[in-house]
C-alpha positions as CSV (number, residue, x, y, z in Angstrom):
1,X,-17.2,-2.5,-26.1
2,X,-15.6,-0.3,-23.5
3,X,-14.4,-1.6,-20.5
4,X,-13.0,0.5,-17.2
5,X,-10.1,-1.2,-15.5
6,X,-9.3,-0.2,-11.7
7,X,-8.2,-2.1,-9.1
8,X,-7.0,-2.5,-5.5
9,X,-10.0,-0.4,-3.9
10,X,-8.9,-1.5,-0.4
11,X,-11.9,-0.3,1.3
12,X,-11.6,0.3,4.9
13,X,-7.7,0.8,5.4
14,X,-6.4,3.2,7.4
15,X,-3.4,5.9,6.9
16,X,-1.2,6.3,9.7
17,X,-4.5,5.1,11.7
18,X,-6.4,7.9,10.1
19,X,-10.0,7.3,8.8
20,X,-9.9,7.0,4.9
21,X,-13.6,5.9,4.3
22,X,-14.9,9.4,3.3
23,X,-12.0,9.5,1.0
24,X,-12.7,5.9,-0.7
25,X,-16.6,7.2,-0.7
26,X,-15.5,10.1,-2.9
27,X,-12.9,8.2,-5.0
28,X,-15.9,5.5,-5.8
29,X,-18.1,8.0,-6.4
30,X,-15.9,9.3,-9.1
31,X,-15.3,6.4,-10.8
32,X,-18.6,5.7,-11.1
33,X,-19.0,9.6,-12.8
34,X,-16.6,8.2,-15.5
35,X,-18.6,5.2,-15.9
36,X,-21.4,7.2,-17.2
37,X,-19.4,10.2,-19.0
38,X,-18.1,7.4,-20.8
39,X,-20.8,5.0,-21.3
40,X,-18.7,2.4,-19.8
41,X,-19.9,-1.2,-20.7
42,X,-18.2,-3.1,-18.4
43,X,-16.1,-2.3,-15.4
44,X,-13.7,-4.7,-13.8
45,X,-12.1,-4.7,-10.5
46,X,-8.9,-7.4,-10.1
47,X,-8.6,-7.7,-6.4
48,X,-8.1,-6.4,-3.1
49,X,-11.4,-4.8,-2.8
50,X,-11.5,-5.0,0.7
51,X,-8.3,-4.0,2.8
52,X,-8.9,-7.3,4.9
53,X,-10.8,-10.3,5.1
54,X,-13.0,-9.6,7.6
55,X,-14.4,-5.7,6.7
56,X,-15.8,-3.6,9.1
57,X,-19.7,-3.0,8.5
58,X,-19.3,0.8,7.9
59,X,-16.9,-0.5,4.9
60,X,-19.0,-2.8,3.4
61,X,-21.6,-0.1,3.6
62,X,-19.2,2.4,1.6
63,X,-18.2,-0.6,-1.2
64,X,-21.7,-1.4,-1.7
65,X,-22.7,2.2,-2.3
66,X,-19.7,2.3,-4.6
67,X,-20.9,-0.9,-6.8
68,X,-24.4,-0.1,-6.8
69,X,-23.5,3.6,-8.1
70,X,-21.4,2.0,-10.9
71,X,-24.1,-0.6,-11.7
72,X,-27.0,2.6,-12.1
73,X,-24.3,4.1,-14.2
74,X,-24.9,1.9,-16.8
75,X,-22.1,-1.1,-16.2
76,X,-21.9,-4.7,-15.7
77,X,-19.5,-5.3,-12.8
78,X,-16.7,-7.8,-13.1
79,X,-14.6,-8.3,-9.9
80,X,-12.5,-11.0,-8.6
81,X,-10.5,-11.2,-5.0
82,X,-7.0,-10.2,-4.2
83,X,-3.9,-11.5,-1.4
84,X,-6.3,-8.9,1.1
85,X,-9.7,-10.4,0.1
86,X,-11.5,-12.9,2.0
87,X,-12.6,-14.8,-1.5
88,X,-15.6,-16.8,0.9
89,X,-16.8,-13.9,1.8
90,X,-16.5,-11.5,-1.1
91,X,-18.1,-14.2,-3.0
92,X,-21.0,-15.4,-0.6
93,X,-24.5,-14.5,-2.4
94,X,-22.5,-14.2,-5.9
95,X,-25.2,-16.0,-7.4
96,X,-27.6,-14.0,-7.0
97,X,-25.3,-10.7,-7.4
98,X,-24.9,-11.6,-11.3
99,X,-28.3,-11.5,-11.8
100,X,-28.0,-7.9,-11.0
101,X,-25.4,-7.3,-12.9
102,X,-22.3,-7.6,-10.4
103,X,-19.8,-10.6,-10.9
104,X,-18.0,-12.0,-8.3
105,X,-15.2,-14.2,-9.4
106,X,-13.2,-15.6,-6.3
107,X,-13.2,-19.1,-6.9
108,X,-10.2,-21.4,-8.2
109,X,-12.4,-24.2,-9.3
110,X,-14.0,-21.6,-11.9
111,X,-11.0,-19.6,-13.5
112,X,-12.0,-21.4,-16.6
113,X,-15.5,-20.5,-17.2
114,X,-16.3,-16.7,-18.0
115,X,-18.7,-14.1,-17.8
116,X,-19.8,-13.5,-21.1
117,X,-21.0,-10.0,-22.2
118,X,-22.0,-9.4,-25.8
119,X,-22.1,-6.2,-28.1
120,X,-22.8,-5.8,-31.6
121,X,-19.6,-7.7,-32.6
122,X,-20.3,-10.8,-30.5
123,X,-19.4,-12.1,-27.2
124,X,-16.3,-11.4,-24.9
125,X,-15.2,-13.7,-22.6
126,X,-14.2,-12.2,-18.8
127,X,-12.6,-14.7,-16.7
128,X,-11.9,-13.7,-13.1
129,X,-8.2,-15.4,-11.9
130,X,-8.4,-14.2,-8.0
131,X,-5.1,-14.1,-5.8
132,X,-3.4,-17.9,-5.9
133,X,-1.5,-19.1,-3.3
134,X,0.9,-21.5,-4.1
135,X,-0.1,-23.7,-1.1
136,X,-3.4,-23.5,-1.0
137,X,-4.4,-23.6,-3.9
138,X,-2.1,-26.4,-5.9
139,X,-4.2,-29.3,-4.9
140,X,-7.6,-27.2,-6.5
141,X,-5.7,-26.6,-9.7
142,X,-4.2,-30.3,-9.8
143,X,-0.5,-29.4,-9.5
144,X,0.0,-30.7,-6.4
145,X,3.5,-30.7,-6.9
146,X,3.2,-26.9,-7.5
147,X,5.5,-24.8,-5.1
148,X,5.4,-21.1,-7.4
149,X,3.6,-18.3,-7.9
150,X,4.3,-18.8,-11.9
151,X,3.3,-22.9,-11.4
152,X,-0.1,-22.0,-10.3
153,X,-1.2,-18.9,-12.3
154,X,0.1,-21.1,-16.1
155,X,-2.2,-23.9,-14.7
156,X,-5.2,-21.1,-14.1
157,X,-4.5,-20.0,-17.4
158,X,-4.2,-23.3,-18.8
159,X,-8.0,-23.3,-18.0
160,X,-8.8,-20.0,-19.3
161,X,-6.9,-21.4,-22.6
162,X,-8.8,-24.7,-22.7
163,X,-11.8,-22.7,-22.3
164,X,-11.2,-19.5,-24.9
165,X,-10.3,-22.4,-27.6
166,X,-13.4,-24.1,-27.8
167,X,-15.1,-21.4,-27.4
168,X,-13.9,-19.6,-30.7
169,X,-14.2,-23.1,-32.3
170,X,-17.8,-22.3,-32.3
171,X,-17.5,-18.7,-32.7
172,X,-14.4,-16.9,-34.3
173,X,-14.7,-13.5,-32.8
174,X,-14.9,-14.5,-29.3
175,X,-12.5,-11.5,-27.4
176,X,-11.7,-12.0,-24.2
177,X,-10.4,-10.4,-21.0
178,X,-8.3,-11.8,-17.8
179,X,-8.5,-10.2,-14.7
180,X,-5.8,-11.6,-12.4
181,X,-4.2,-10.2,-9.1
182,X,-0.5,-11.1,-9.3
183,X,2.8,-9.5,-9.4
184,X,4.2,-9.4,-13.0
185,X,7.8,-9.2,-14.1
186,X,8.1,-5.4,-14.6
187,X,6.1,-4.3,-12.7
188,X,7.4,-1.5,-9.8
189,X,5.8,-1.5,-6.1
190,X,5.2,1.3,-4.6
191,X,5.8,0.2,-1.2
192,X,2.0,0.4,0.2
193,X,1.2,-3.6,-1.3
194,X,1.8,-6.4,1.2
195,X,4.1,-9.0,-0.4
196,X,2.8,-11.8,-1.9
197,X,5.8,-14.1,-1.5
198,X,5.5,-16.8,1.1
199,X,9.0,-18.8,1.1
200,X,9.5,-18.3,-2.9
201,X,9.5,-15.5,-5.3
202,X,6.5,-13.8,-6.2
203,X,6.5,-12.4,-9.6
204,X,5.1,-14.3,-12.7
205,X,6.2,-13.6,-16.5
206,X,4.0,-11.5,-18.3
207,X,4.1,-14.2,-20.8
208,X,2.0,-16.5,-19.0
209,X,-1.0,-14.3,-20.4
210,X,-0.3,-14.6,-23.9
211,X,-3.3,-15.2,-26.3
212,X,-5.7,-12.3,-24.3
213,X,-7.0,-9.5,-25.8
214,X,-6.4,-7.8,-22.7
215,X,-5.1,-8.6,-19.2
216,X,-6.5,-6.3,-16.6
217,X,-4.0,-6.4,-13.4
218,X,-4.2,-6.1,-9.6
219,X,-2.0,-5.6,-6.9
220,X,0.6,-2.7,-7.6
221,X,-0.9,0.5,-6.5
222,X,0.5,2.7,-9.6
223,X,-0.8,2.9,-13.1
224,X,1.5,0.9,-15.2
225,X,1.7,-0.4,-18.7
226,X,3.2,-3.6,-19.0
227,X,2.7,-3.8,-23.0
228,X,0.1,-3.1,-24.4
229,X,-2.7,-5.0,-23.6
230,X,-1.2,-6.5,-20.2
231,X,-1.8,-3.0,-17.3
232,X,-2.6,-2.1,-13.9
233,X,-4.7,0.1,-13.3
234,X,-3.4,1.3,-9.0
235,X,-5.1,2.0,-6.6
236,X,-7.5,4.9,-6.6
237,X,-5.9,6.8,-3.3
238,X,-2.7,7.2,-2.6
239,X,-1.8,4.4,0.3
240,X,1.8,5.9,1.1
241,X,3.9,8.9,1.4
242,X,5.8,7.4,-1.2
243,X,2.6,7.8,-3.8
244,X,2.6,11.4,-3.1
245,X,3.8,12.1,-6.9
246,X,1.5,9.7,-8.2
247,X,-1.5,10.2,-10.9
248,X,-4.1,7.7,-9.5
249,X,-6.3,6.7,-12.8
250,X,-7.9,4.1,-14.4
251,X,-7.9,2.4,-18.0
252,X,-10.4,3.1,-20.7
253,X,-10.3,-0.4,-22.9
254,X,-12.4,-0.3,-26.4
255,X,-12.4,-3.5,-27.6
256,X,-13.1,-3.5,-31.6
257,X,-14.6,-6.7,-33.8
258,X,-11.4,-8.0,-34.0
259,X,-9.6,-7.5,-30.7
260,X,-8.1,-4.5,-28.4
261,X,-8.4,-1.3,-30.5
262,X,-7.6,1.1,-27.7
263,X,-6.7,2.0,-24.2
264,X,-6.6,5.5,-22.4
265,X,-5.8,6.7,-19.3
266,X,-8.0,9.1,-17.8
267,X,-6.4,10.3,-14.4
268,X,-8.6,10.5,-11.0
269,X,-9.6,13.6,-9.5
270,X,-7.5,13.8,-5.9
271,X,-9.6,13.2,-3.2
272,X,-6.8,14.9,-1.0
273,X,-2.6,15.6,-1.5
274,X,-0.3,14.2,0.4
275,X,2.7,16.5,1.6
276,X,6.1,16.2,2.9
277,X,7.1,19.3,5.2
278,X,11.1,19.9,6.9
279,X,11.6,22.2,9.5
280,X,11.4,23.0,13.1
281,X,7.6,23.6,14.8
282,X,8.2,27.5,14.7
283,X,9.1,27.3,10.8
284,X,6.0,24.7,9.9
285,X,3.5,26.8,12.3
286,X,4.9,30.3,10.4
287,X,6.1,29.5,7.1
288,X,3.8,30.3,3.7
289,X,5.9,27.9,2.0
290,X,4.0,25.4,4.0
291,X,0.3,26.5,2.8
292,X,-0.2,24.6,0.0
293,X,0.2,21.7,2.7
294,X,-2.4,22.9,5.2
295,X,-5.6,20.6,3.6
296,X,-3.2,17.8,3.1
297,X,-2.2,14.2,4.9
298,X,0.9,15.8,6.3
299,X,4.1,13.5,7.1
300,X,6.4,16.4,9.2
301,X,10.3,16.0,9.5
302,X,10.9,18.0,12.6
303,X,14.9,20.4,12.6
304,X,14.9,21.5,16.1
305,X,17.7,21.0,17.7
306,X,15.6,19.7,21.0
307,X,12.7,17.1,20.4
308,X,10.0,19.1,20.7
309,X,7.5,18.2,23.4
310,X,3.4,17.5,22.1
311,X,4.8,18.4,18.7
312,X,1.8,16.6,16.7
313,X,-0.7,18.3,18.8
314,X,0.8,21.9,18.2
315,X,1.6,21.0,14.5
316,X,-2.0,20.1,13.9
317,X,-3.6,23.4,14.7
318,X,-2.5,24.5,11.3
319,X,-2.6,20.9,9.6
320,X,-5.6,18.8,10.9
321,X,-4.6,16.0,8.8
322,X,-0.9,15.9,9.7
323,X,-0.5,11.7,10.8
324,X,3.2,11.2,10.5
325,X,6.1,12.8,12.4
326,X,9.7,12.2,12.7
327,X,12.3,14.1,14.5
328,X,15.4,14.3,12.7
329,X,18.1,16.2,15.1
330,X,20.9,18.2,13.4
331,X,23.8,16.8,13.4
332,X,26.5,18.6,15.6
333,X,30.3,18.3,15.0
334,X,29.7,15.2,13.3
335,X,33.3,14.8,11.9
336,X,34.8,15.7,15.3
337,X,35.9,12.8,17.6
338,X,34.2,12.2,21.2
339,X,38.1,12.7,22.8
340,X,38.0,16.4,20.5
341,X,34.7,17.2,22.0
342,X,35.5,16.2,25.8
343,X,38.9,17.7,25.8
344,X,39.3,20.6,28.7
345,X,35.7,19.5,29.8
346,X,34.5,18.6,33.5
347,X,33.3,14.9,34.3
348,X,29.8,17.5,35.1
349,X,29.9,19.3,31.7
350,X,29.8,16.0,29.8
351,X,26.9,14.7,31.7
352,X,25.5,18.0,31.5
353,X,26.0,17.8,27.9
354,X,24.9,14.5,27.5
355,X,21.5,14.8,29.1
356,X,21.3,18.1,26.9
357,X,21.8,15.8,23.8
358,X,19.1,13.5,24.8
359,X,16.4,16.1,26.0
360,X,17.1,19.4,27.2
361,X,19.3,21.0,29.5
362,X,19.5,19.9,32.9
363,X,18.1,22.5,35.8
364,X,20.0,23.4,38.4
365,X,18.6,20.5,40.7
366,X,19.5,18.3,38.2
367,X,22.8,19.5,37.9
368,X,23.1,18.9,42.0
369,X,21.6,15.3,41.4
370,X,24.7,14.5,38.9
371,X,27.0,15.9,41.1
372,X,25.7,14.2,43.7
373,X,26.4,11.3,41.5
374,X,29.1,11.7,40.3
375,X,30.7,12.2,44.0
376,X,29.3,9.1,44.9
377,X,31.1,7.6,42.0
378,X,34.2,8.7,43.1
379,X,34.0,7.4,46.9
380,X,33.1,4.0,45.8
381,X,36.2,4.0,43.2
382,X,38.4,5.4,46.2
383,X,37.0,2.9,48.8
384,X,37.9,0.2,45.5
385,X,41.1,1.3,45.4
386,X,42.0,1.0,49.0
387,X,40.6,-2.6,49.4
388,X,42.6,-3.4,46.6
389,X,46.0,-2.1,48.0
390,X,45.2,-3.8,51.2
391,X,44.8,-7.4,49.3
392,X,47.7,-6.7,47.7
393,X,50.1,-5.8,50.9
394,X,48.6,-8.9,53.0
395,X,49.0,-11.1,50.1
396,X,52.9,-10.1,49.7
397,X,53.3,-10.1,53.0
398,X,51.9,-13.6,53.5
């Protein structure tokens, strides 16, 4: 049997409030390609399917497109729901969706009974372990006493154990695959995933999976092998700058008559590159170095030594899909000391200087407003003065 593992789909996010619902159309679309190139039996999705509980219409549209290409590829569809997913709502009509051939595993009550899908060697068992919260979900799985992450997933897999045992007792060669959206020890974020932890820490030991064949894994948004047989799969778009170096993939499991024979990564095609650009808006607007950059989401670290004014506007006549910006001043005469810098220098210079720092340099007006200022400063300090000298001679006097 070969099974495709991806994961964390999180249809209808945004980047930097940037659209990305073309961009998960295409990635979907490709996914489903492999399915077919491959003559993928199964594909499973651990969580996060949906960027938030309640998806917009146009993104249930574009997930739905994605599953039913999948599904005319030739796969059974195996999902469950993630920290992101709504599990009510991405499991509402999943009665009827498995007689289609699309299995949606989001409740806690049912982490112990599979979907079973056969090949010539026999039956494998999927079971579907969706995001567990601790607090809500301790009383369901009978641990009411339950306060971790780790307490809840061992009683899910408890279950899945329970279940797997008498299940072989009838039939040796039953295989069988978990899908569970967690955070597993060893496993590195990449900084796009919203934590999990609520009060207490959120990772689980990949131990508490032992006895699978093979553990597909949600939640990390980078492909990562945890041993073996225990992976994630990441997300299929890069969700942060951070992922800009990132392979997005999925897993190709073959699972033989007698367990896990194989798993290969086959890497994503990008939908679009991220890029990183340094300079100031006269270097990023000029600059061939910067081509490569000009069809990608573009996060721009501005030089000039003056915030620029409408930089994003100007900076997006050569890259449409720049979405980040940050203005990062060069630093002048760091080492010296403010007394160094002032020394020899009008009360007017330093302000002139100072407003300078902040925006630009002051016009001429401006200059005659500070001085104005500044003299008014001055008479109120001299009318100070005298008040005090006048307290000071009635009071000795007295």
């Amino acid at each position: 049997m070969k099974i495709l593992h991806t994961s964390d789909w999180h249809i209808g996010r945004t980047f930097h409030g940037t659209d990305l619902l073309a961009d998960q159309a295409a990635a979907l679309a490709a996914i489903a390609d492999l399915t077919k190139m491959h003559a993928i039996d199964v594909v499973v999705v651990p969580g996060d399917i949906y960027d938030r509980a309640v998806p917009s219409a146009d993104a249930v549209l574009v997930c739905n497109r994605g599953l039913e290409a999948i599904r005319a590829a030739g796969a059974v569809i195996v999902a469950t729901s993630g920290n992101h997913d709504s599990p009510a709502r991405l499991g509402a009509g999943a009665a009827f969706a498995s007689a289609g051939g699309l299995h949606l595993m989001t409740r806690v009550s049912e982490v112990g009974t599979p979907v079973i899908v056969s090949d010539e060697f026999g039956p494998v068992a999927f079971y579907g372990i969706p995001y567990l919260e601790p607090e809500t979900t301790r009383i369901e799985l009978d641990i009411p006493a339950a306060r971790s992450h780790t307490e809840v997933l061992d009683a899910a897999m408890a279950r899945v154990n329970a279940d797997l045992q008498e299940r072989r007792a009838d039939a040796t060669s039953v295989r069988s695959v978990v899908l569970a959206h967690a955070f597993v020890v060893g496993g590195e974020a990449t900084g796009s995933e919203r934590s999990i932890s609520v009060g207490g820490i959120e990772t689980v030991p990949a131990s508490s999976f032992d006895g699978v064949d093979y553990v597909a894994l949600g939640h990390l948004h980078s492909p990562q092998t945890l041993s073996t047989g225990v992976r994630y799969s990441g997300s299929p778009l890069p969700y942060s700058f951070g992922e800009r170096s990132h392979n997005k993939a999925v897993w190709i499991v073959e699972l033989a008559a007698e367990g896990l024979a194989t798993v290969d990564r086959v890497d994503l095609p990008v939908v679009r590159g991220l890029s990183r650009i340094e300079g100031t808006v006269e270097e990023l607007l000029a600059d061939e170095r910067f081509a490569d950059a000009e069809h990608h989401y573009v996060s721009a670290v501005l030089t000039d030594p003056v915030r620029p004014v409408d930089a994003m506007r100007s900076l997006q006549r050569r890259f449409p899909y720049a979405v980040h910006l940050e203005w990062n001043r060069p630093a002048q005469d760091s080492d010296a000391r403010y007394r160094d810098r002032v020394r020899g220098r009008t009360d007017t210079e330093i302000m002139a200087s100072f407003v300078t720092d902040m925006r630009s340099a002051p016009t001429n007006s401006e200059t005659a407003l500070l001085e104005r200022a500044l003299a008014s400063v001055r008479r109120y300090e001299v009318a100070a003065d005298t008040a005090s000298g006048q307290y000071e001679l009635f009071g000795k006097s007295a």
